[in-house]
N, CA, C and O atoms as CSV, one atom per row, in Angstrom:
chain,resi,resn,atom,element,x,y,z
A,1,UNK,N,N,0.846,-1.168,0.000
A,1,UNK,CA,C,0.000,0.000,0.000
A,1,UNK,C,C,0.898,1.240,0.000
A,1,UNK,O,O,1.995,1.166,0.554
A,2,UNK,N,N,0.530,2.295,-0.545
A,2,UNK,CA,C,1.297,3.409,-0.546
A,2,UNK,C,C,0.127,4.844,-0.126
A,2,UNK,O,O,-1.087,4.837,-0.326
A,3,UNK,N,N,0.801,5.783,0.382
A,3,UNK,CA,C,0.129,6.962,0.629
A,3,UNK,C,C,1.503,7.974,0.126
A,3,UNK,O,O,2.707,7.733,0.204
A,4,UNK,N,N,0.753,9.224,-0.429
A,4,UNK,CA,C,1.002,10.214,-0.961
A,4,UNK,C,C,1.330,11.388,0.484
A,4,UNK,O,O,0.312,11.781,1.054
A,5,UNK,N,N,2.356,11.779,0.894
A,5,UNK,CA,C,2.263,12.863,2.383
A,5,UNK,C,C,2.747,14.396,1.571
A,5,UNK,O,O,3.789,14.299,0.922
A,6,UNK,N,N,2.175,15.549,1.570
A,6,UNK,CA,C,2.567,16.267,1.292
A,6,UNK,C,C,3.080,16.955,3.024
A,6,UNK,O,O,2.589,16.815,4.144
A,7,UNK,N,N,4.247,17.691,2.514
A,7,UNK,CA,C,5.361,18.204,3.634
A,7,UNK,C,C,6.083,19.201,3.660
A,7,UNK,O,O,7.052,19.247,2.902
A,8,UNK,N,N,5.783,20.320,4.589
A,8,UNK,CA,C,5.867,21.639,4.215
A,8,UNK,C,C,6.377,22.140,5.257
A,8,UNK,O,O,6.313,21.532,6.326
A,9,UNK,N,N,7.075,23.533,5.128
A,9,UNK,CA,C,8.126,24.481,6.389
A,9,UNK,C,C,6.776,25.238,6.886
A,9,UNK,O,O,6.669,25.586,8.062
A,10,UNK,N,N,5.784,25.467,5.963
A,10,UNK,CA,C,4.976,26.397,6.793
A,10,UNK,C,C,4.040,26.495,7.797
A,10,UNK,O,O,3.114,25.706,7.984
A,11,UNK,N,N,4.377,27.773,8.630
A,11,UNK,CA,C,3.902,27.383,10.067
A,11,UNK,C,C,4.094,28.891,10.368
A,11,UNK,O,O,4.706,29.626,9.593
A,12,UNK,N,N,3.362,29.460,11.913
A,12,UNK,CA,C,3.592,30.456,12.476
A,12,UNK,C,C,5.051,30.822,12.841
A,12,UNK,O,O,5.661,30.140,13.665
A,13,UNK,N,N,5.490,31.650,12.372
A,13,UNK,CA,C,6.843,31.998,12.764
A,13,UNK,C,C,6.860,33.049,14.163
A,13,UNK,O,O,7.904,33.335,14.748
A,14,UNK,N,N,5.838,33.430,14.467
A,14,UNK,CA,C,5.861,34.238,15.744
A,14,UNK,C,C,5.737,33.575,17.009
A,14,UNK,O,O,5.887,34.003,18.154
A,15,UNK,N,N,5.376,32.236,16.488
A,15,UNK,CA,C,5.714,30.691,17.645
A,15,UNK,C,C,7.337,30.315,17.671
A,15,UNK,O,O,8.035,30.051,16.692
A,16,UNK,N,N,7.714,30.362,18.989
A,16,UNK,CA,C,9.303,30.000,19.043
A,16,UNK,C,C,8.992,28.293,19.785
A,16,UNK,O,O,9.632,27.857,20.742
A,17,UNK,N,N,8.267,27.806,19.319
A,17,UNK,CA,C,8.287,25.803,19.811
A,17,UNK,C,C,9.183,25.304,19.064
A,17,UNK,O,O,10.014,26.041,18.534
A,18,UNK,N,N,9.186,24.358,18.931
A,18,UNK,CA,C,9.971,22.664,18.238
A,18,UNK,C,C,9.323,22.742,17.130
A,18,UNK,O,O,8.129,22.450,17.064
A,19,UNK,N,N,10.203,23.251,15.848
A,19,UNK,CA,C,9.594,22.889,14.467
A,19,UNK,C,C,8.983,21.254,14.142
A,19,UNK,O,O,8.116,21.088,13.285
A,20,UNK,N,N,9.374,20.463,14.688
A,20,UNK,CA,C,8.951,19.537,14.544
A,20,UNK,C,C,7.034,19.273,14.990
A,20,UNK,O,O,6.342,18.339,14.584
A,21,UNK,N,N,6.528,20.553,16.018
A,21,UNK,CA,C,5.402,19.963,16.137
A,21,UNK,C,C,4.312,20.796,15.118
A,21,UNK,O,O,3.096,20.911,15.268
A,22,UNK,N,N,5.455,21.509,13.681
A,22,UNK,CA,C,4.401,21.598,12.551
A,22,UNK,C,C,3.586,19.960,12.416
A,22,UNK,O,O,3.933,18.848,12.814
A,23,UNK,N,N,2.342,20.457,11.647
A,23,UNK,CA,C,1.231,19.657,11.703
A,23,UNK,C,C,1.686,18.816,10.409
A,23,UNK,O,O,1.396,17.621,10.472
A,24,UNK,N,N,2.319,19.223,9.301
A,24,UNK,CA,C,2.980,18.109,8.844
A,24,UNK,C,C,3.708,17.346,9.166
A,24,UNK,O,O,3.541,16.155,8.903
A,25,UNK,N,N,4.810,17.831,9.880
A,25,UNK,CA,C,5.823,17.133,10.292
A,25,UNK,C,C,5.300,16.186,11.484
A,25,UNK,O,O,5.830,15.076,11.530
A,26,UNK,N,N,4.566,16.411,12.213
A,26,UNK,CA,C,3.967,15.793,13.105
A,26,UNK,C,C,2.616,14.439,12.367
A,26,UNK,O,O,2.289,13.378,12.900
A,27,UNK,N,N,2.168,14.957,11.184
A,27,UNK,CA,C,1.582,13.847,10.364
A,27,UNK,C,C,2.529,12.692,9.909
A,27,UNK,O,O,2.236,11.516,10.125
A,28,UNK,N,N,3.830,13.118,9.185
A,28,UNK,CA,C,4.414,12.285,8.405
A,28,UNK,C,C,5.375,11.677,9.628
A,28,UNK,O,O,5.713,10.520,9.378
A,29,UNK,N,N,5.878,12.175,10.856
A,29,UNK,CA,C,5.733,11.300,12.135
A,29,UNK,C,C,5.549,9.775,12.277
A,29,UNK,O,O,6.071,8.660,12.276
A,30,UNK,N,N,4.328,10.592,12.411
A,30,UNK,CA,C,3.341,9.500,13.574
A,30,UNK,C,C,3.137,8.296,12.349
A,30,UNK,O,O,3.026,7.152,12.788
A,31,UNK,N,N,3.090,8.437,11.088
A,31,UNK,CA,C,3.230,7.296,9.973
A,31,UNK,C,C,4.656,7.024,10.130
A,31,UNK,O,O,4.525,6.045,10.865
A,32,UNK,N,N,5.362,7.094,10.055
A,32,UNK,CA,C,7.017,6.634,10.364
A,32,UNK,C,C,6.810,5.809,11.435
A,32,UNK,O,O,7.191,4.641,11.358
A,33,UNK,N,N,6.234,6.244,12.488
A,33,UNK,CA,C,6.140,5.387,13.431
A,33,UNK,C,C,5.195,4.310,13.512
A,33,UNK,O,O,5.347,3.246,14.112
A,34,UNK,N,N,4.188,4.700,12.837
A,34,UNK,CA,C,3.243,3.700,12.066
A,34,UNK,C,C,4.023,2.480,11.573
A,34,UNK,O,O,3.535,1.378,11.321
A,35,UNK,N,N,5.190,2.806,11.483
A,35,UNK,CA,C,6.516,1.467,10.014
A,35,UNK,C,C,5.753,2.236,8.680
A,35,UNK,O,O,6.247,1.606,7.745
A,36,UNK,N,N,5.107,2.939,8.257
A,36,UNK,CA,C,5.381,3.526,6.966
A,36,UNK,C,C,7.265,3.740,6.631
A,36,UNK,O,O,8.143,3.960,7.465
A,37,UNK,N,N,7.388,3.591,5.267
A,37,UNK,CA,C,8.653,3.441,5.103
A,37,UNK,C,C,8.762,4.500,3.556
A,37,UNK,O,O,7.986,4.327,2.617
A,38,UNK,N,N,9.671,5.384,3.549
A,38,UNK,CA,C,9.952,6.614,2.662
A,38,UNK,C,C,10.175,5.885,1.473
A,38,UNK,O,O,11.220,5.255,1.637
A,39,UNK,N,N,9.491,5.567,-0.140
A,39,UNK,CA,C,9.973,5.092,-0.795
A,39,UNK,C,C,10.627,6.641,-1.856
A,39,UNK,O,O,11.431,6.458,-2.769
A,40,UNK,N,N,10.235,7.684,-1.589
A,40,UNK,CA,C,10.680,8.615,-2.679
A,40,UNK,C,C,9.952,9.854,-2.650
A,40,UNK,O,O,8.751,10.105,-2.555
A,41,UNK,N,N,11.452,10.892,-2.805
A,41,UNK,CA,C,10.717,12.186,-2.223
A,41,UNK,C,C,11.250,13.166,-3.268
A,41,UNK,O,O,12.389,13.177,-3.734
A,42,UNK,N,N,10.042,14.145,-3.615
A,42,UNK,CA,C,10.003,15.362,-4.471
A,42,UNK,C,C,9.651,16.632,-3.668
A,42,UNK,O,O,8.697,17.210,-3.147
A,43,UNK,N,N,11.539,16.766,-3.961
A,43,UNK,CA,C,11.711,18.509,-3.280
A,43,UNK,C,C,11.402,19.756,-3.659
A,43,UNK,O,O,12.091,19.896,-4.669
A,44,UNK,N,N,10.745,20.853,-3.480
A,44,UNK,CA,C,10.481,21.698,-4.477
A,44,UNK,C,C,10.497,23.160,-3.419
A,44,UNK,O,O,9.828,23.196,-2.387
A,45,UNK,N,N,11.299,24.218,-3.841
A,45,UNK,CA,C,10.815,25.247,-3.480
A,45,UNK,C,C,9.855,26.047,-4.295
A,45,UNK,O,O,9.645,25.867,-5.495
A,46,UNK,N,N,9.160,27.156,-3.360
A,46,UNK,CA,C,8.219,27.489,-3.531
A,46,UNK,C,C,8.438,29.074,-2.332
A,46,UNK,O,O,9.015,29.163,-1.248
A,47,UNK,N,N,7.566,30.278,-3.295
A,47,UNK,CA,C,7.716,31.346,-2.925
A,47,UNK,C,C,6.016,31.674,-2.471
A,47,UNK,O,O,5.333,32.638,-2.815
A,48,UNK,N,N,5.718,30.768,-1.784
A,48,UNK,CA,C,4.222,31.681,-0.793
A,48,UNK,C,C,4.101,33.008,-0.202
A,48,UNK,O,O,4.634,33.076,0.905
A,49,UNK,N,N,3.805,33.590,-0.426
A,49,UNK,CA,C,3.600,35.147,0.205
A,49,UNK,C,C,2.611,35.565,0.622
A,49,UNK,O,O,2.160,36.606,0.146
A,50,UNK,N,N,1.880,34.818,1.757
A,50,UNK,CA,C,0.221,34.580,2.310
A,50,UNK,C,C,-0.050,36.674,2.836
A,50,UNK,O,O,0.227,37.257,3.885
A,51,UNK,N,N,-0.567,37.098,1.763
A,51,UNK,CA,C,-0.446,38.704,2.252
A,51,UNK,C,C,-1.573,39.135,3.016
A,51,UNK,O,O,-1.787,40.332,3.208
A,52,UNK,N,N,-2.585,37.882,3.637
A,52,UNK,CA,C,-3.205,38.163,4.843
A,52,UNK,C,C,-2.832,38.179,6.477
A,52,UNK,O,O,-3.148,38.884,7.435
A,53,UNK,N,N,-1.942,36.953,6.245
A,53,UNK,CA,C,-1.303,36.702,7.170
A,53,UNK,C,C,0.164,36.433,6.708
A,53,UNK,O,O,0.629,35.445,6.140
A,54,UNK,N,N,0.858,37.786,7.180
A,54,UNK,CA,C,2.401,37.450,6.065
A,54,UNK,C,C,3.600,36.589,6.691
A,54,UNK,O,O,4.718,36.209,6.345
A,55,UNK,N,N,2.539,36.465,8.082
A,55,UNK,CA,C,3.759,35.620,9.226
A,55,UNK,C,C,3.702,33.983,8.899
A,55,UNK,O,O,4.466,33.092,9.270
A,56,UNK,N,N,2.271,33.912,7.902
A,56,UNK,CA,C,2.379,32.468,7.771
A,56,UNK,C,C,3.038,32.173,6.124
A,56,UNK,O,O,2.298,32.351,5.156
A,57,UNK,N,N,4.200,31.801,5.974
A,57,UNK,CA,C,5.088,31.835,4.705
A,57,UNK,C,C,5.361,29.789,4.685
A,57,UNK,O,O,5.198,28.892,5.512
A,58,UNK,N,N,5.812,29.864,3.323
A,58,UNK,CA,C,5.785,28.936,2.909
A,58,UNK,C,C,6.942,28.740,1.941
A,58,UNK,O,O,6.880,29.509,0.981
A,59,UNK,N,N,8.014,27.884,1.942
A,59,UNK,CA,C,9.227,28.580,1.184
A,59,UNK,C,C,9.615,26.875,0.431
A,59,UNK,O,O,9.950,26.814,-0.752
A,60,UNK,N,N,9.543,26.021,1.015
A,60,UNK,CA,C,9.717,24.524,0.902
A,60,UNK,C,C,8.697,23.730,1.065
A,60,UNK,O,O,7.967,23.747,2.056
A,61,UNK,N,N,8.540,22.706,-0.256
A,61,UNK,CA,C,7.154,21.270,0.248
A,61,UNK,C,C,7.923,20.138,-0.449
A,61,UNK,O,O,8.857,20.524,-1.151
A,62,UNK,N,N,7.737,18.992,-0.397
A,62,UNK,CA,C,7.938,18.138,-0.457
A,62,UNK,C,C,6.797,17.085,-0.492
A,62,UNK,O,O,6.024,16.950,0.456
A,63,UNK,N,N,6.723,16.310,-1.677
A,63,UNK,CA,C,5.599,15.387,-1.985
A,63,UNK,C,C,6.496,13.981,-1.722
A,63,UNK,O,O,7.428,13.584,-2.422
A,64,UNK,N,N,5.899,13.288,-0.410
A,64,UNK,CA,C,6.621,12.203,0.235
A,64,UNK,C,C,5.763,11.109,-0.781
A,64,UNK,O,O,4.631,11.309,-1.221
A,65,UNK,N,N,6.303,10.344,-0.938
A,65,UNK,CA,C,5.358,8.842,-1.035
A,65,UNK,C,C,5.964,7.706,-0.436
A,65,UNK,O,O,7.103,7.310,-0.686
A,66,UNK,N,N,5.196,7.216,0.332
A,66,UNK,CA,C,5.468,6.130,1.579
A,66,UNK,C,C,4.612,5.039,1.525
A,66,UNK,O,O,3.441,4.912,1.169
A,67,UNK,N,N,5.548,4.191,2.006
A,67,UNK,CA,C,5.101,2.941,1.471
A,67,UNK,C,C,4.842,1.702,2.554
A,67,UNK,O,O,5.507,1.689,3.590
A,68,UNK,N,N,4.072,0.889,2.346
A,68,UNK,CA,C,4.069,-0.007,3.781
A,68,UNK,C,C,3.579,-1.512,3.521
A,68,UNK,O,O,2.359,-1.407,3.404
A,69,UNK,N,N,3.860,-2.586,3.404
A,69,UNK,CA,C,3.665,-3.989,3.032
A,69,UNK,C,C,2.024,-4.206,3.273
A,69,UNK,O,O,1.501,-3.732,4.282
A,70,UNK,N,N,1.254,-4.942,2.300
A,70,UNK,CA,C,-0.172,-5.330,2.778
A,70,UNK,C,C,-0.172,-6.169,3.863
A,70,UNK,O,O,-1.327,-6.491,4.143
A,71,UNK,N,N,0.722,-6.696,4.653
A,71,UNK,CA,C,1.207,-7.633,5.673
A,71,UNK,C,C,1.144,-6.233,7.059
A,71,UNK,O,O,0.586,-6.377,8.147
A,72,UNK,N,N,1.551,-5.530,6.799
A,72,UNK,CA,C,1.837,-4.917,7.976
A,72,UNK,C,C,0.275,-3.919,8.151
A,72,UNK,O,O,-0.400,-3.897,9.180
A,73,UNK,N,N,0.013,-3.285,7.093
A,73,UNK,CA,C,-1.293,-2.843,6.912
A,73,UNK,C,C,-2.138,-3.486,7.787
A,73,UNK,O,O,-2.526,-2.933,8.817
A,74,UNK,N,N,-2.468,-4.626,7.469
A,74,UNK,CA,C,-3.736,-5.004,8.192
A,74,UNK,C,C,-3.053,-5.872,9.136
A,74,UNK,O,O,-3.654,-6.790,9.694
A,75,UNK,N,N,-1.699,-5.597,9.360
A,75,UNK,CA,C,-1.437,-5.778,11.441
A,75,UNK,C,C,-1.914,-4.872,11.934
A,75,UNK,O,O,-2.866,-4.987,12.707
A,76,UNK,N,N,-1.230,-3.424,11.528
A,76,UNK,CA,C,-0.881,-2.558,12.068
A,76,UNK,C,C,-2.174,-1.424,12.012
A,76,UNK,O,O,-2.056,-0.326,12.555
């Protein structure tokens, strides 16, 4: 089985936490820990300029595709 994770830098920058508990990074996580396993990743920058909210920017994404055995699927 495979799933598609899209994966991105953007997040509140006026928050000084653990980049890690962006909501992507915290999605594509908790599937890692799932045993999802990285079969191949498309890097791409990207110039977001959200001019409502200019604190929320977007500069890097990444289209993960992850992969996981039909064996472990319906263990796990």
């Amino acid at each position: 089985m495979q799933k598609l994770v899209y994966l991105s830098n953007s997040r509140d920058y006026t928050e000084q936490g653990n980049i890690n508990e962006n909501r992507y990074f915290k999605h594509i996580n908790e599937l890692l820990e799932q045993g999802w396993k990285v079969e191949y990743i498309k890097l791409l920058e990207v110039a977001v300029d959200n001019s409502e909210k200019p604190i929320h920017k977007e500069t890097s994404v990444a289209y993960v595709l992850l992969e996981k055995s039909d064996e472990q699927t319906q263990e796990g």
